[in-house]
Backbone bond lengths (Angstrom), bond angles and torsions (degrees), N, CA, C in turn:
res aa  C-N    CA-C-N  psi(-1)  N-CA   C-N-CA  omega(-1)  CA-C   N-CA-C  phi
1 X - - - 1.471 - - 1.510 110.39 -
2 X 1.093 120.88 -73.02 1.784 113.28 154.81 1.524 143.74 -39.71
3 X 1.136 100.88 4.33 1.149 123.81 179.65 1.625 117.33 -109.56
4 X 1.417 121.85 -31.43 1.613 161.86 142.68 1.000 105.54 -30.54
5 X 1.290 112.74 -64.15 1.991 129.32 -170.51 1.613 106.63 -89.37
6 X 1.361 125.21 -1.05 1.376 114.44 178.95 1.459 95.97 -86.94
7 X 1.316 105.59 -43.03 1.536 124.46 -151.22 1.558 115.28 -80.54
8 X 1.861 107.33 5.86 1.362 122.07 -160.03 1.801 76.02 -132.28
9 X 1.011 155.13 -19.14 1.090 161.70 120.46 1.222 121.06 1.18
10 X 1.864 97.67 -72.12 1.512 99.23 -179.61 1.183 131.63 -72.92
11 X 1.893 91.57 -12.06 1.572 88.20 -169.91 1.538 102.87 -89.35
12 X 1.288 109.44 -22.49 1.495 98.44 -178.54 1.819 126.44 -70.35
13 X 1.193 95.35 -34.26 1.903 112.54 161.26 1.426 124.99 -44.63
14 X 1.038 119.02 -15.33 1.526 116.02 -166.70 1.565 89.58 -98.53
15 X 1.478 120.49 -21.76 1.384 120.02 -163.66 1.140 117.81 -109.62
16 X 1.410 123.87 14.27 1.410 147.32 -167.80 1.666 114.93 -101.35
17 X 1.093 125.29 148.11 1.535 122.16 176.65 1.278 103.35 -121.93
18 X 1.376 106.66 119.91 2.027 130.53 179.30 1.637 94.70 -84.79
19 X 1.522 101.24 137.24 1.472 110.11 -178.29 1.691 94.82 -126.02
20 X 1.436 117.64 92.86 1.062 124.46 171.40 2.103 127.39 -59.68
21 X 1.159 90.26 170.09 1.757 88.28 -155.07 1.567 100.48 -75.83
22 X 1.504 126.62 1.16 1.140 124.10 169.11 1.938 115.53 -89.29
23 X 1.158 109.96 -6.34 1.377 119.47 170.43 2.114 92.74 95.92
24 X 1.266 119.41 43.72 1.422 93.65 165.74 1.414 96.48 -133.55
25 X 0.908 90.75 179.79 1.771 108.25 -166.97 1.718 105.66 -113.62
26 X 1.287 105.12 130.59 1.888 103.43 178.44 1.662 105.72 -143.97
27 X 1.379 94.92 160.02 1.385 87.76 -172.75 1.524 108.12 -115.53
28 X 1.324 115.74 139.22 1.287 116.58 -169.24 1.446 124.00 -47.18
29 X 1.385 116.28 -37.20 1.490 132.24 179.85 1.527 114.63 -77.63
30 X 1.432 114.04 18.83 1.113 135.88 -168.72 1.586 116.01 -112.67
31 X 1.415 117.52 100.02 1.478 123.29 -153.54 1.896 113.79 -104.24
32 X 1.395 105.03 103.32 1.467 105.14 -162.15 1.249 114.39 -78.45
33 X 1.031 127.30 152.68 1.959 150.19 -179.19 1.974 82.26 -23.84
34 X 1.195 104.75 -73.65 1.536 97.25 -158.84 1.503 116.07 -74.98
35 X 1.146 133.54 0.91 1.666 131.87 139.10 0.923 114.70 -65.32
36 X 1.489 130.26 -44.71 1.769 117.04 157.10 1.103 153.79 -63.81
37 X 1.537 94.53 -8.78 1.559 118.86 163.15 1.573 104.30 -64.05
38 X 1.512 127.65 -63.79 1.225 150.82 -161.67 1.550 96.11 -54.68
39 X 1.776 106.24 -49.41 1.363 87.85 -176.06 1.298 125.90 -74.27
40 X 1.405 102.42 -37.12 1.683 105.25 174.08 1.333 121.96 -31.14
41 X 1.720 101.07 -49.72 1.547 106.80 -163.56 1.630 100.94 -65.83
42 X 1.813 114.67 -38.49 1.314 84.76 -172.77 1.748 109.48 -80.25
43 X 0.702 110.57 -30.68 1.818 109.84 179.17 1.385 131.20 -46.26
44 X 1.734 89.19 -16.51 1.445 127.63 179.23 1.706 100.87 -70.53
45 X 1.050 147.66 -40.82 1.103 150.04 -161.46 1.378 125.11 -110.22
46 X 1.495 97.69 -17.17 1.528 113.50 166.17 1.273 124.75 -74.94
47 X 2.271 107.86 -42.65 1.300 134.18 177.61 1.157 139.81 -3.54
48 X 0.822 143.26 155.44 1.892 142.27 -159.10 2.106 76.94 -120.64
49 X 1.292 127.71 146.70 1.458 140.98 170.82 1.008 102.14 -51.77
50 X 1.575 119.60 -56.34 1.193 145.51 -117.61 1.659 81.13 -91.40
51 X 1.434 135.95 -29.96 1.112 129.24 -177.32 1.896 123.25 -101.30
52 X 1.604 93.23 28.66 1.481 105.45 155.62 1.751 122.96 -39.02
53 X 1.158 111.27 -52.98 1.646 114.32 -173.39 1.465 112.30 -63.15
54 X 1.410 116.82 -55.78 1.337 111.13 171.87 1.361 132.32 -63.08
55 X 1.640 128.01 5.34 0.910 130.16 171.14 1.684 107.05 -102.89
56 X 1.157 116.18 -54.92 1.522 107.90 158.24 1.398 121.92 -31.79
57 X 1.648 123.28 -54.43 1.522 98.88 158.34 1.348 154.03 -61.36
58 X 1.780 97.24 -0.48 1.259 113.40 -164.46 1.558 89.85 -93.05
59 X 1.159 124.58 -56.52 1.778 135.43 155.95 1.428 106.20 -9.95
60 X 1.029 114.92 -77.65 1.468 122.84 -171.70 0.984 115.92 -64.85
61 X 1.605 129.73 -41.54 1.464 122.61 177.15 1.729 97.89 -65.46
62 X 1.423 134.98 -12.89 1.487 113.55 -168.44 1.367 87.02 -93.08
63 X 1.451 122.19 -43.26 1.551 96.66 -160.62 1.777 111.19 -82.00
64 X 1.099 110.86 23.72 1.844 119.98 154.20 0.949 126.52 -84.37
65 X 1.430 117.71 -40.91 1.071 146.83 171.40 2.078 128.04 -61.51
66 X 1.202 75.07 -45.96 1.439 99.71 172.35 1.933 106.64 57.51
67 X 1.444 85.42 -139.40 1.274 96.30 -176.97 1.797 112.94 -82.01
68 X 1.242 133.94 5.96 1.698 146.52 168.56 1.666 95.46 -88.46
69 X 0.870 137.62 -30.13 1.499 124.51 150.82 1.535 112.90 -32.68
70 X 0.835 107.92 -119.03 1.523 101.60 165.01 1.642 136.06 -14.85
71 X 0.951 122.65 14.04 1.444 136.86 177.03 1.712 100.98 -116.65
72 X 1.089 121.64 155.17 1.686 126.37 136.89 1.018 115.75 -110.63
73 X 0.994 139.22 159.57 1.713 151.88 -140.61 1.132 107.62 -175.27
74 X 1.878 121.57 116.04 1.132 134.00 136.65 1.400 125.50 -8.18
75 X 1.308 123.42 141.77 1.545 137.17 158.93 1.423 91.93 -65.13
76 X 1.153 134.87 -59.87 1.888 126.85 -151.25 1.418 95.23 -82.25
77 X 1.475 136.04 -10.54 1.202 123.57 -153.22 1.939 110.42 -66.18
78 X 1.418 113.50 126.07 1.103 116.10 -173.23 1.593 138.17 -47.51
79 X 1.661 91.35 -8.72 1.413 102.42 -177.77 1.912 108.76 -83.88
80 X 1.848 99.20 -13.93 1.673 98.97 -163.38 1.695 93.85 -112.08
81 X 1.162 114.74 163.82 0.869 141.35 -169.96 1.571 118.35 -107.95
82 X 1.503 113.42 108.81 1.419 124.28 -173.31 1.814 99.30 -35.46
83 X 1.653 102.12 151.45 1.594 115.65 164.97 1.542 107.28 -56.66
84 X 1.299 114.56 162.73 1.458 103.53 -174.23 1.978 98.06 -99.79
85 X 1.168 124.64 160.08 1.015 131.49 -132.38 2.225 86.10 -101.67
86 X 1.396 87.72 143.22 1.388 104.87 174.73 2.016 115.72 -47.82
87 X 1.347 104.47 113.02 1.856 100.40 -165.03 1.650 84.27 -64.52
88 X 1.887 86.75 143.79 1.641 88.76 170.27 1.587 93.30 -126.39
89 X 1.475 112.62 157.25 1.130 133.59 164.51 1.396 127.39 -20.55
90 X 1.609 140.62 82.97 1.384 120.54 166.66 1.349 127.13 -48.94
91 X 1.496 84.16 140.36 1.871 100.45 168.80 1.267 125.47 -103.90
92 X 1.243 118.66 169.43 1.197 117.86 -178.21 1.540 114.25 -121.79
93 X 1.193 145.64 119.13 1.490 146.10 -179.02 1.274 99.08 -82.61
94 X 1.806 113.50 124.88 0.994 117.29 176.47 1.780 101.29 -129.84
95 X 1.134 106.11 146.84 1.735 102.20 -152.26 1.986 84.85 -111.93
96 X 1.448 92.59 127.19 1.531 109.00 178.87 1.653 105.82 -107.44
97 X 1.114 111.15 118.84 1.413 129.83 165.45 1.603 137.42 -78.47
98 X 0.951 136.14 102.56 1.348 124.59 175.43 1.121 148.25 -66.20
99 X 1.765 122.60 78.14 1.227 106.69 -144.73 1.530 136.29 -83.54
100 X 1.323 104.72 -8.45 1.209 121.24 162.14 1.870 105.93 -37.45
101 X 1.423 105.79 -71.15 1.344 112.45 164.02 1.905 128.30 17.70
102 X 2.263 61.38 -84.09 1.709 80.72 -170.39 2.079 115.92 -86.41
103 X 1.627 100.96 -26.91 1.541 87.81 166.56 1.278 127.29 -25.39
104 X 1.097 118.28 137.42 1.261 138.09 168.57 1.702 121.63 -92.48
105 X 1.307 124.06 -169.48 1.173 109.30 -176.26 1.628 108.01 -107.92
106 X 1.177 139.18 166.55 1.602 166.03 -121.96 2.011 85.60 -82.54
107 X 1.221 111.48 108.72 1.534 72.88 173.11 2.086 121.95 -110.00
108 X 0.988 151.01 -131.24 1.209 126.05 -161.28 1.706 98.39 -91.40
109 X 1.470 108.61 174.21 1.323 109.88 170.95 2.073 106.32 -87.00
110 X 1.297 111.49 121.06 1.237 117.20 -177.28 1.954 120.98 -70.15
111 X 1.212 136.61 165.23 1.268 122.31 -148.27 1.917 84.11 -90.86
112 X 1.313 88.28 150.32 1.771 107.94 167.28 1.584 106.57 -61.38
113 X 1.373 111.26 113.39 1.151 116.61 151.19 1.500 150.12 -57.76
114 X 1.343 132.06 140.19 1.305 126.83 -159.42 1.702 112.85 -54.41
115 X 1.116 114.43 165.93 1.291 140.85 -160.58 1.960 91.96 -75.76
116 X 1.680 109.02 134.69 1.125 105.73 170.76 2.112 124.72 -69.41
117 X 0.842 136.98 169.19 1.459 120.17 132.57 1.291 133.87 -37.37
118 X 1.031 113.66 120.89 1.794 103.99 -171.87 2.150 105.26 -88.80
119 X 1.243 88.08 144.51 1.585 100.41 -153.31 1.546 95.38 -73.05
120 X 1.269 111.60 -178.07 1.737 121.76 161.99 0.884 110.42 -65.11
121 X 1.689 121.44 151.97 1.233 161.76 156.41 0.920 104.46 -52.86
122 X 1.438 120.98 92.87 1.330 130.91 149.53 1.751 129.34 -39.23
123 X 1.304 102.51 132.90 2.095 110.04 -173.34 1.663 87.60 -49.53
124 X 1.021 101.91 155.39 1.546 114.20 133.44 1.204 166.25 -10.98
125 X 1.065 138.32 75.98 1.897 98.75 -157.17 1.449 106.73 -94.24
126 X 1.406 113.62 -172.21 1.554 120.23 174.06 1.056 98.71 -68.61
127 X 1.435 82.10 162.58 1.513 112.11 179.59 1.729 114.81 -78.28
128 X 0.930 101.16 127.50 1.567 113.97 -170.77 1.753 93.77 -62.10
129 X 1.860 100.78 157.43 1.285 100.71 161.54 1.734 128.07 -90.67
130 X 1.792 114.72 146.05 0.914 107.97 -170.60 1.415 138.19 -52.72
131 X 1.079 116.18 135.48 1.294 119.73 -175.29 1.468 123.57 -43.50
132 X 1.020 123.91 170.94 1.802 123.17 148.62 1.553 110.12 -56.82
133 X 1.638 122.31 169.34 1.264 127.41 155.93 1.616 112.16 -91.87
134 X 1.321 88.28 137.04 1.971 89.96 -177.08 1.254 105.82 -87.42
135 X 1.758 120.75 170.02 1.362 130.96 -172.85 1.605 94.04 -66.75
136 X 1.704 86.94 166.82 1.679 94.64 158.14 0.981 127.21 -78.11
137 X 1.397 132.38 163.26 1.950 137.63 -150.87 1.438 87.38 -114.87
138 X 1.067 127.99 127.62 0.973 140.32 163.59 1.664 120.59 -46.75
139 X 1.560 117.91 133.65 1.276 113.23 -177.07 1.541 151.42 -37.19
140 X 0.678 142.51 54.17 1.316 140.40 -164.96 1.439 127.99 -6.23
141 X 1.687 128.24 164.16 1.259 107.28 176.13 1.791 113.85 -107.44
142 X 1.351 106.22 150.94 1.071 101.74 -155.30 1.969 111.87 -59.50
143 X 1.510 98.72 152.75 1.460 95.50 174.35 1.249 124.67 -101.63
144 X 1.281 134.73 169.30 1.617 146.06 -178.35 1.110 110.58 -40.89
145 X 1.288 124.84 134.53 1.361 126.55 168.08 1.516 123.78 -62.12
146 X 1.420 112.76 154.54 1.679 118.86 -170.28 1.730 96.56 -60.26
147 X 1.077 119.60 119.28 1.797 103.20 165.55 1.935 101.66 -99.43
148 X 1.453 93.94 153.17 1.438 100.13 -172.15 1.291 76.77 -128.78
149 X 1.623 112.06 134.01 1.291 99.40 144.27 1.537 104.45 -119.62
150 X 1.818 116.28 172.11 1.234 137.49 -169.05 1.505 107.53 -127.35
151 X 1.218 123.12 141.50 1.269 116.35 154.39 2.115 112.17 -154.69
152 X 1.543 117.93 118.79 0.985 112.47 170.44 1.450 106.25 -150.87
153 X 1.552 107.47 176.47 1.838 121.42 -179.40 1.123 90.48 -163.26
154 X 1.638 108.44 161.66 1.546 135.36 -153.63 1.925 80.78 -177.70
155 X 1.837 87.27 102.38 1.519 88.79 -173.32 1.582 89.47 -133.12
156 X 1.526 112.06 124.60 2.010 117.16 169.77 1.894 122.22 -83.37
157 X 0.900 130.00 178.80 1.116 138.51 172.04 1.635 108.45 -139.27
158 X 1.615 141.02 151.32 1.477 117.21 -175.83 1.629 83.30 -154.08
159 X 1.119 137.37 17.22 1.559 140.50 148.24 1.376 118.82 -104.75
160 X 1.407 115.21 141.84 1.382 117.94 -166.95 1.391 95.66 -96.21
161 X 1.588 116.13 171.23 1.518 135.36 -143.95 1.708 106.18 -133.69
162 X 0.901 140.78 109.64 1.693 112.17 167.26 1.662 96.67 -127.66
163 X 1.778 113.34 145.96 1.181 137.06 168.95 1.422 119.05 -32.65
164 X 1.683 123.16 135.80 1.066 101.14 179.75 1.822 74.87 -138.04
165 X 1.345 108.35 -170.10 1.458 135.62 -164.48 1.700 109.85 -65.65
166 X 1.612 118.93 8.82 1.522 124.65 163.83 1.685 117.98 -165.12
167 X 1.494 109.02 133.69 1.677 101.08 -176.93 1.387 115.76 -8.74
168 X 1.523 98.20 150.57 2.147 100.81 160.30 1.528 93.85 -148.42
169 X 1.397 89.08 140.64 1.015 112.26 177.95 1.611 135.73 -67.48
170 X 1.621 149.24 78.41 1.856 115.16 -134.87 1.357 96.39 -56.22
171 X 1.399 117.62 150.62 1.344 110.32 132.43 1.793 106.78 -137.30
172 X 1.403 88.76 170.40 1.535 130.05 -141.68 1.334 119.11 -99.70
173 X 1.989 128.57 96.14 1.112 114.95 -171.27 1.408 116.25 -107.95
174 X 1.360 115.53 48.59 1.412 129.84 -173.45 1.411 124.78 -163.27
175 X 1.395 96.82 100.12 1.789 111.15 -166.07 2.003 105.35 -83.22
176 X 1.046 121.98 107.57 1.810 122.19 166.15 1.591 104.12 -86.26
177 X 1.365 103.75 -63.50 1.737 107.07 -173.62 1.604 102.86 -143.82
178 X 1.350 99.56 138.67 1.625 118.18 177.57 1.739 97.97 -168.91
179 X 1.616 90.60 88.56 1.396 113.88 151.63 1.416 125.29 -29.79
180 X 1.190 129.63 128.20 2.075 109.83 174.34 1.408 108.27 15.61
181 X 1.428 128.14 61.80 1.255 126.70 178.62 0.822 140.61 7.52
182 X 1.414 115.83 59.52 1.536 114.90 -152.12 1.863 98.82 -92.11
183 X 1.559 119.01 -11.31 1.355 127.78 -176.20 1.854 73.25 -83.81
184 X 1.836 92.61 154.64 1.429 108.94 154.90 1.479 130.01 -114.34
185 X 1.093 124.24 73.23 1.793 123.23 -170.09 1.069 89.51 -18.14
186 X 1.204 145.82 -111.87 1.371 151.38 -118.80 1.661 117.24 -54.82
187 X 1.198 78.76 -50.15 2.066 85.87 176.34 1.740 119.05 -78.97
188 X 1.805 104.41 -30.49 1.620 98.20 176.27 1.247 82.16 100.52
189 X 1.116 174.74 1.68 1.587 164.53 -136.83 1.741 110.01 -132.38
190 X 1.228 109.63 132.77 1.330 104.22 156.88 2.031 104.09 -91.25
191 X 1.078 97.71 144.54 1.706 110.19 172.24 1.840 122.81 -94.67
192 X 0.868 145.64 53.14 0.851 142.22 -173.11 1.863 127.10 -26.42
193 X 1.372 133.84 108.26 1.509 133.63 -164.97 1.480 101.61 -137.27
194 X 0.930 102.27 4.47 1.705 103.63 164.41 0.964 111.37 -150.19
195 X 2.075 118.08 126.96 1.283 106.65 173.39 0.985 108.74 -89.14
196 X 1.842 98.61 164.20 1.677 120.91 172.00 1.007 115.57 174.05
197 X 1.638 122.32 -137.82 1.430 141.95 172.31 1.730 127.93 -115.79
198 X 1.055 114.98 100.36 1.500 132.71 -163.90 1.860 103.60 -99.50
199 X 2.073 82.02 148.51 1.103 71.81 177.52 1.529 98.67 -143.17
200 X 1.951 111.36 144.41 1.689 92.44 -136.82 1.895 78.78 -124.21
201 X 1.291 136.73 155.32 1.573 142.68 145.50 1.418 108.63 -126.65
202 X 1.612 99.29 154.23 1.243 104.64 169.45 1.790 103.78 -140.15
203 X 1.237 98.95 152.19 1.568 117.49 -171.25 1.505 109.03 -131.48
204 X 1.729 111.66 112.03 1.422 111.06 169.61 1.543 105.09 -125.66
205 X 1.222 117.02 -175.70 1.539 132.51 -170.68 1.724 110.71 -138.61
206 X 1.426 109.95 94.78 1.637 110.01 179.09 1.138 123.26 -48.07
207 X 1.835 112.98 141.61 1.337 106.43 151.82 1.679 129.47 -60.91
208 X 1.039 140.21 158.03 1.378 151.20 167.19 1.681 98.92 -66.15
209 X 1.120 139.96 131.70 1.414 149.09 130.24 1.783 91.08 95.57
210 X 1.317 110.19 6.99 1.601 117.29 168.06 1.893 121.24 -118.55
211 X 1.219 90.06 150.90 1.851 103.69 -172.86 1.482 82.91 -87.86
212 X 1.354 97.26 130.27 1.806 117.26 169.39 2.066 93.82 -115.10
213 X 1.655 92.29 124.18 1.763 101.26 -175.01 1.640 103.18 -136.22
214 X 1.138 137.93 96.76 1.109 128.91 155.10 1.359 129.95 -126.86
215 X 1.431 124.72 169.29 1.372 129.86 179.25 1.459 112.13 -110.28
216 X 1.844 106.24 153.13 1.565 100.49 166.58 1.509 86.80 -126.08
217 X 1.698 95.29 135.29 1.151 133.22 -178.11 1.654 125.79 -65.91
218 X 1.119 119.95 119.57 1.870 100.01 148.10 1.695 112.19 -118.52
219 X 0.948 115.69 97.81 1.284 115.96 157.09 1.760 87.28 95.79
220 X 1.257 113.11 -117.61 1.849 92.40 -172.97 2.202 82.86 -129.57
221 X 1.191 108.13 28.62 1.449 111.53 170.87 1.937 107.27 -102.46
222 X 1.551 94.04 110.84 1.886 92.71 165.54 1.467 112.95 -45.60
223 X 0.896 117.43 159.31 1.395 123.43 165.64 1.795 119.58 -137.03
224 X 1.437 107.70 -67.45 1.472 92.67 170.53 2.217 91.29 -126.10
225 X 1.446 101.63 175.08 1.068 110.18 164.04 1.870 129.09 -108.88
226 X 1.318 112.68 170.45 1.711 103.82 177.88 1.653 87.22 -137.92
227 X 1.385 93.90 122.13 1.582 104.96 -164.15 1.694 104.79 -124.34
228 X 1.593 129.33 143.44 1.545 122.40 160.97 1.365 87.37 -169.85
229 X 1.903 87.96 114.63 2.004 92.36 153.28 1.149 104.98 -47.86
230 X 1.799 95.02 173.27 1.308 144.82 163.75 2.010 94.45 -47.91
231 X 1.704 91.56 143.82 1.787 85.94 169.55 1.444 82.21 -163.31
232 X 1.660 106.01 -175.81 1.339 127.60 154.91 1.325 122.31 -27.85
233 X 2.014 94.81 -74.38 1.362 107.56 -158.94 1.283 115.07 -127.01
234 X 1.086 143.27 174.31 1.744 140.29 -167.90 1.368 106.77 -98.44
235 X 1.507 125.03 134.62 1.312 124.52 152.99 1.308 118.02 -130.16
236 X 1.471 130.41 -170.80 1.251 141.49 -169.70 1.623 113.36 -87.45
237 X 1.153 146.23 90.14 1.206 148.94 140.45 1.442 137.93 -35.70
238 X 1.128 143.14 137.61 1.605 125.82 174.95 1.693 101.57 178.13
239 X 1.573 102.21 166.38 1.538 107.09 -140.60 1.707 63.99 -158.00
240 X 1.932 78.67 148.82 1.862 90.20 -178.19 1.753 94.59 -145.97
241 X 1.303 107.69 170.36 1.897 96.29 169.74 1.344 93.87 177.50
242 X 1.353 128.23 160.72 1.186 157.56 152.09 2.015 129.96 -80.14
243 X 1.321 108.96 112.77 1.255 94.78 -175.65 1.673 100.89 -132.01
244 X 1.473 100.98 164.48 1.611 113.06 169.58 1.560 114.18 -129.78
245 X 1.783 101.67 101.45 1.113 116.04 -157.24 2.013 90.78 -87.24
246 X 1.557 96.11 168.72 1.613 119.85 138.07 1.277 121.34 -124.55
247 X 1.332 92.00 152.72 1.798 104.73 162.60 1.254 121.54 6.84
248 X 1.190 119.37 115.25 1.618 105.71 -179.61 1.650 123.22 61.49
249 X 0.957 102.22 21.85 1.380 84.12 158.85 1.682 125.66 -98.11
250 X 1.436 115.99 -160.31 1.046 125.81 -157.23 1.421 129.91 -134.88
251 X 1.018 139.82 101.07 1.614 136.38 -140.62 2.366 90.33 -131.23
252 X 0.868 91.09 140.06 1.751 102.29 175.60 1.420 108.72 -176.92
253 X 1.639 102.28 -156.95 1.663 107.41 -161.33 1.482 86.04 -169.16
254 X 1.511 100.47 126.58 1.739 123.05 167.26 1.141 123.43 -97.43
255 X 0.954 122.24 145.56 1.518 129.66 167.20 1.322 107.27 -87.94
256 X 1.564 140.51 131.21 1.289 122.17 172.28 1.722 111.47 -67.43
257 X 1.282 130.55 173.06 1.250 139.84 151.17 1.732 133.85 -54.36
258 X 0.884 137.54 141.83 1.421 133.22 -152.90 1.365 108.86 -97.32
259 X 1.359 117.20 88.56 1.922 144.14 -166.02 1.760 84.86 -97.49
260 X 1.358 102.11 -45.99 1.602 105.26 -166.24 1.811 88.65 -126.82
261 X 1.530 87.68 -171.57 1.763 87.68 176.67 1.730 100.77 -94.25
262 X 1.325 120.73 119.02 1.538 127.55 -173.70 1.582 95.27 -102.39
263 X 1.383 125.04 176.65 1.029 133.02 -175.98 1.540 122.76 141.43
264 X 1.626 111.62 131.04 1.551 108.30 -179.18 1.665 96.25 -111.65
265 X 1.395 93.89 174.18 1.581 102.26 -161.92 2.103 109.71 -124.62
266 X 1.715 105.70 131.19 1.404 84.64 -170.20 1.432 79.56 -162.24
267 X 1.748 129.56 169.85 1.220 114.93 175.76 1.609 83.68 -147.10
268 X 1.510 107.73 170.84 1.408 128.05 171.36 1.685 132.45 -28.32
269 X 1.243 109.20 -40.44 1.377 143.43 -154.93 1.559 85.73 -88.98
270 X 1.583 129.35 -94.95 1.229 155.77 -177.55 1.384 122.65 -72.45
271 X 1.857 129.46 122.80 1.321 130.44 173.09 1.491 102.99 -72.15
272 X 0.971 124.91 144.34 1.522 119.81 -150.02 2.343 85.66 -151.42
273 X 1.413 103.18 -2.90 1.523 96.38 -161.91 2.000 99.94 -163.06
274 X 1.473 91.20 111.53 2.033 101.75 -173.72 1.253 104.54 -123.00
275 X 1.175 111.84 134.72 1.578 116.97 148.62 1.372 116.59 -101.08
276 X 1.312 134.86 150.34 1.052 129.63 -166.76 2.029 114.06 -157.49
277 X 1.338 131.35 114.06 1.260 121.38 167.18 1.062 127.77 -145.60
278 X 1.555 150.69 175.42 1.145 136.95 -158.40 1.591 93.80 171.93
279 X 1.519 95.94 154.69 1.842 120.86 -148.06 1.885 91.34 -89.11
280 X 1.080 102.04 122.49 2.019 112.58 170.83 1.333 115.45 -75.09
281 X 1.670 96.74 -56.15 1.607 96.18 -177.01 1.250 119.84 -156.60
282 X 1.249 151.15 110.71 1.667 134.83 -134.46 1.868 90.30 -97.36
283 X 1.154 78.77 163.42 1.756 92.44 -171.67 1.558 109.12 -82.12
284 X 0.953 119.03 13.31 1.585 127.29 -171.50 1.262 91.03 -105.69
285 X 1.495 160.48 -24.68 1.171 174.41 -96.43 1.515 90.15 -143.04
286 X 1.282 121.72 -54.24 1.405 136.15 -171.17 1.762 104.83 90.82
């Protein structure tokens, strides 16, 4: 029975923790500098040669060691110096602003600035592909008719005329053509009711041994004359012209006044003396 309890002893001792009178804690299975001295020395004498080197290092590591071999020593102990501390990750401070905060309020709209340079002219590109054909457009409504207008007269005289002591006016006892009457028998006048471009002749027949002198009129302005001295014998005279009337105007033929003896020549039988004009192109045409 005592022999039972020694042997339950040992086994429990190896597993035990001794709290020595200096306050540290060691563990039995824990073999200090100077038990390894002891063993060396005897192991030392037992030794294989061949294991010279490893004992020289064992030498040297004691005499570094010295006499702190043989001690155990606390982590906190005041003479050692804490582990140095696990590196942690740098940061970086980055400073966030609120800008709502600091906005301010709307401030004016500033003036429009000048106009850039205008850049290059860009190439070309291809030509796109053709389209579809579109529906038909529906008809249109019909437009105004073409207006033409006309205006002419072809007016004779068949009595002869001679100058007396103030203008005369011809007039005309032989109607061929007068469009919407725009000639006036009675007065000798063309009337003008459409503007444009006219185109006017006149045809007389001289006296013999008399000056034939007259004017064609616009309005109470000469314009050209129909002129033939005095001669032997009588021939045909005539005067032509182009005008661009307005509204109302006034187209005729004077006789000059009797300075000399004037006079055209024509008898009953035979028109011997025409005026004649008719519209080129009305001014509405553009």
């Amino acid at each position: 029975m005592l022999g039972f309890s020694l042997s339950l002893c040992v086994l429990i001792l190896p597993a035990a923790v001794w709290v020595t009178c200096t306050g540290m804690v060691t563990d039995p299975y824990r073999i200090t500098r100077s038990e390894l001295d002891l063993e060396n020395d005897d192991y030392s004498s037992h030794r294989d040669p061949t294991e010279s080197d490893y004992t020289a290092q064992s030498q040297r590591a004691r005499s570094r060691d010295g006499e702190r071999g043989s001690q155990c020593l606390r982590c906190c102990d005041p003479g050692e110096e804490p582990p140095p501390p696990y590196p942690s990750p740098a940061f970086q401070f980055v400073p966030h602003i609120n800008i709502t905060i600091l906005k301010g309020e709307k401030g004016h709209r500033g003036e429009r600035g000048t106009h850039g340079k205008s850049g290059k002219s860009g190439s070309s590109g291809p030509r796109g592909p053709e389209g579809m054909k579109g529906h038909k457009g529906a008809t249109g409504s019909p437009g105004e008719p073409c207006k033409t207008y006309y205006s002419a007269f072809s007016v004779g005289r068949k009595k002869a005329l001679h100058s007396n002591d103030y203008y005369q006016t011809l007039i005309y006892d032989t109607e061929f053509v007068n469009l919407y009457k725009h000639f006036n028998m009675f007065s000798g006048k063309f009337y003008c009711y459409i503007p444009g471009v006219y185109y006017f002749s006149l045809n007389v027949h001289t006296w013999n041994q008399k000056e034939t002198y007259l004017h064609l009129m616009k309005n109470e302005q000469e314009l050209v004359v129909l002129y033939a001295q005095p001669s032997d014998r009588s021939i045909m005279q005539s005067q032509s012209l182009m005008l661009e009337l307005e509204q109302n105007d006034e187209v005729w033929v004077r006789l000059f006044k009797g300075e000399r003896e004037n006079a055209i020549f024509s008898d009953d039988f035979d028109t011997y003396i025409t005026f004649n004009g008719y519209l080129i192109k009305p001014k509405s045409d553009g």
